[in-house]
C-alpha positions as CSV (number, residue, x, y, z in Angstrom):
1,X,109.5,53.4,-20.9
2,X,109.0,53.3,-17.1
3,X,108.1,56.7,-16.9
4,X,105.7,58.7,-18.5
5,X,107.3,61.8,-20.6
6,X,106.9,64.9,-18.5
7,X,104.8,66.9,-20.9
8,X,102.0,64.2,-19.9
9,X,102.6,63.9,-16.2
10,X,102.9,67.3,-15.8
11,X,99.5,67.8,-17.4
12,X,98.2,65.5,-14.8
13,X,99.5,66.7,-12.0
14,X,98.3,70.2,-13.4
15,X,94.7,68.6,-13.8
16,X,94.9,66.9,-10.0
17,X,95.9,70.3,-8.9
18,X,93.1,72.2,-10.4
19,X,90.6,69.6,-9.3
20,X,91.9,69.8,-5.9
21,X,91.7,73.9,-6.0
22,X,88.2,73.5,-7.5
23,X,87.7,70.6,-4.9
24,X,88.7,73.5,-1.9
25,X,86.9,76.1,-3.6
26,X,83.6,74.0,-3.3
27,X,84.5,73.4,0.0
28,X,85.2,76.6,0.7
29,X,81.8,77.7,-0.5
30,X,80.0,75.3,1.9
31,X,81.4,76.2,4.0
32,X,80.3,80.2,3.8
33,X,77.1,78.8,2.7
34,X,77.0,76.7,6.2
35,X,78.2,79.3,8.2
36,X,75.9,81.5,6.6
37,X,72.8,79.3,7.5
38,X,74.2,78.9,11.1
39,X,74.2,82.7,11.4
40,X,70.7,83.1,10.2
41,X,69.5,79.7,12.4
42,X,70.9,81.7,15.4
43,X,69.5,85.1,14.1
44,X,66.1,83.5,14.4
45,X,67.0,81.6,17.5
46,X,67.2,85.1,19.4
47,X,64.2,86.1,17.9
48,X,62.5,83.9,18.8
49,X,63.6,83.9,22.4
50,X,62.9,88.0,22.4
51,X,59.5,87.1,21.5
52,X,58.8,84.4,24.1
53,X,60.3,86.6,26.7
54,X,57.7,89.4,25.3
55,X,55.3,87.1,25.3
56,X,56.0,85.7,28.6
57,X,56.1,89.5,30.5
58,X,52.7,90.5,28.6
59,X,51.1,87.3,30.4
60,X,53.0,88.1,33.8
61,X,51.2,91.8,33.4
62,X,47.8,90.2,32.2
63,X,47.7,88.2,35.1
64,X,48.7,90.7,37.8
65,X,46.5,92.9,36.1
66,X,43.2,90.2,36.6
67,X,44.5,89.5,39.9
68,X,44.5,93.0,40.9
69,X,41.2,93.2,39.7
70,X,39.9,90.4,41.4
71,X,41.4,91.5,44.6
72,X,40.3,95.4,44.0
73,X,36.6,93.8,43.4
74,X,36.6,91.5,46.7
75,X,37.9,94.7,48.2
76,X,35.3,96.6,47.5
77,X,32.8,93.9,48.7
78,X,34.6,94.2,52.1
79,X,34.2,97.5,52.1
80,X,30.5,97.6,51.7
81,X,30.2,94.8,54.3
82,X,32.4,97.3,56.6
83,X,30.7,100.3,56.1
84,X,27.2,98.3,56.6
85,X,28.3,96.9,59.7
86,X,29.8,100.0,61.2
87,X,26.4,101.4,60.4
88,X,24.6,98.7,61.9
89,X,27.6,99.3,65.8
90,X,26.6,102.7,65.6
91,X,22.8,101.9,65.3
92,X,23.6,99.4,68.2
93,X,26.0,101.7,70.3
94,X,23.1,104.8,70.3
95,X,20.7,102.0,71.0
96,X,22.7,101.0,74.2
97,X,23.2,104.6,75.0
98,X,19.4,105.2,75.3
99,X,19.5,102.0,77.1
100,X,21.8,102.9,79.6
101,X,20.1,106.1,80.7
102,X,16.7,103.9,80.9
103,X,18.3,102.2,83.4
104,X,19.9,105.0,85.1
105,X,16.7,106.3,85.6
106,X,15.1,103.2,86.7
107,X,18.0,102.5,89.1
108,X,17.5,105.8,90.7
109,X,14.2,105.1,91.8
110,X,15.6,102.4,94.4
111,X,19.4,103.4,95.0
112,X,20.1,106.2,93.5
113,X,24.3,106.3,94.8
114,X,24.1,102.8,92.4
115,X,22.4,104.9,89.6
116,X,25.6,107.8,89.9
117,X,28.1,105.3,89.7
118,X,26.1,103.6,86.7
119,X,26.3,107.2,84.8
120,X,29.6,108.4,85.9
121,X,30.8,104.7,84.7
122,X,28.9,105.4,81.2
123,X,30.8,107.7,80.2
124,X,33.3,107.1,77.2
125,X,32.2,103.3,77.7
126,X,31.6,102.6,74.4
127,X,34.7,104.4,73.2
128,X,36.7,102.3,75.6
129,X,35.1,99.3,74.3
130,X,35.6,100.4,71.2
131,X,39.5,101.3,71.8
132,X,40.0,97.9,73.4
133,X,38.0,95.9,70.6
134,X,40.0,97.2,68.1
């Protein structure tokens, strides 16, 4: 009487076994169903990433490439401003030439020694102004 016969207890002990087997199973599922999700969440983790870092280098490239183009443009500007103002020396440094033998000529007519050393002194002066300006 103070036991239960064995036929029934082992029934239940059967039963609590199976439920605890089923109870592992389910748990077992969850957790291939959980790592399954976690594998997939970090699956789309390092895409994403791989597409930010795309993403990321084709704006590093689309801003160096408008820089350089900015840069190449105010380049060019320079240019044209160098090209007109060596246009606008060289107008200057024939002008001075002409100058110069005006002068010569005009300085010979009262001290002509001061009028040799004026031209002997003339020549290459603009090219060592220009070595020593630049």
């Amino acid at each position: 009487m103070w036991c239960l016969p064995y036929p029934t207890l082992d029934r239940q002990v059967r039963e609590a076994l199976d439920r605890l087997a089923d109870k592992r199973e389910e748990l077992e599922r969850g957790r291939e169903v959980t790592a399954l999700a976690a594998d997939h969440h970090r699956q789309r983790e390092e895409e994403r990433q791989r597409e930010e870092k795309a993403r990321a280098a084709r704006e590093r490239v689309e801003k160096a490439r408008a820089s350089y183009h900015d840069i190449y443009e105010e380049d060019r500007m320079l240019c044209e401003e160098r090209d007109g103002l060596a246009a606008r020396l060289k107008e200057i440094l024939v002008e001075r030439r002409a100058h110069s033998g005006k002068m010569q000529t005009a300085l010979r007519e009262y001290d002509p020694e001061a009028a040799n050393r004026m031209a002997t002194e003339s020549v290459g002066a603009n090219r060592r102004w220009l070595e020593e300006a630049f």
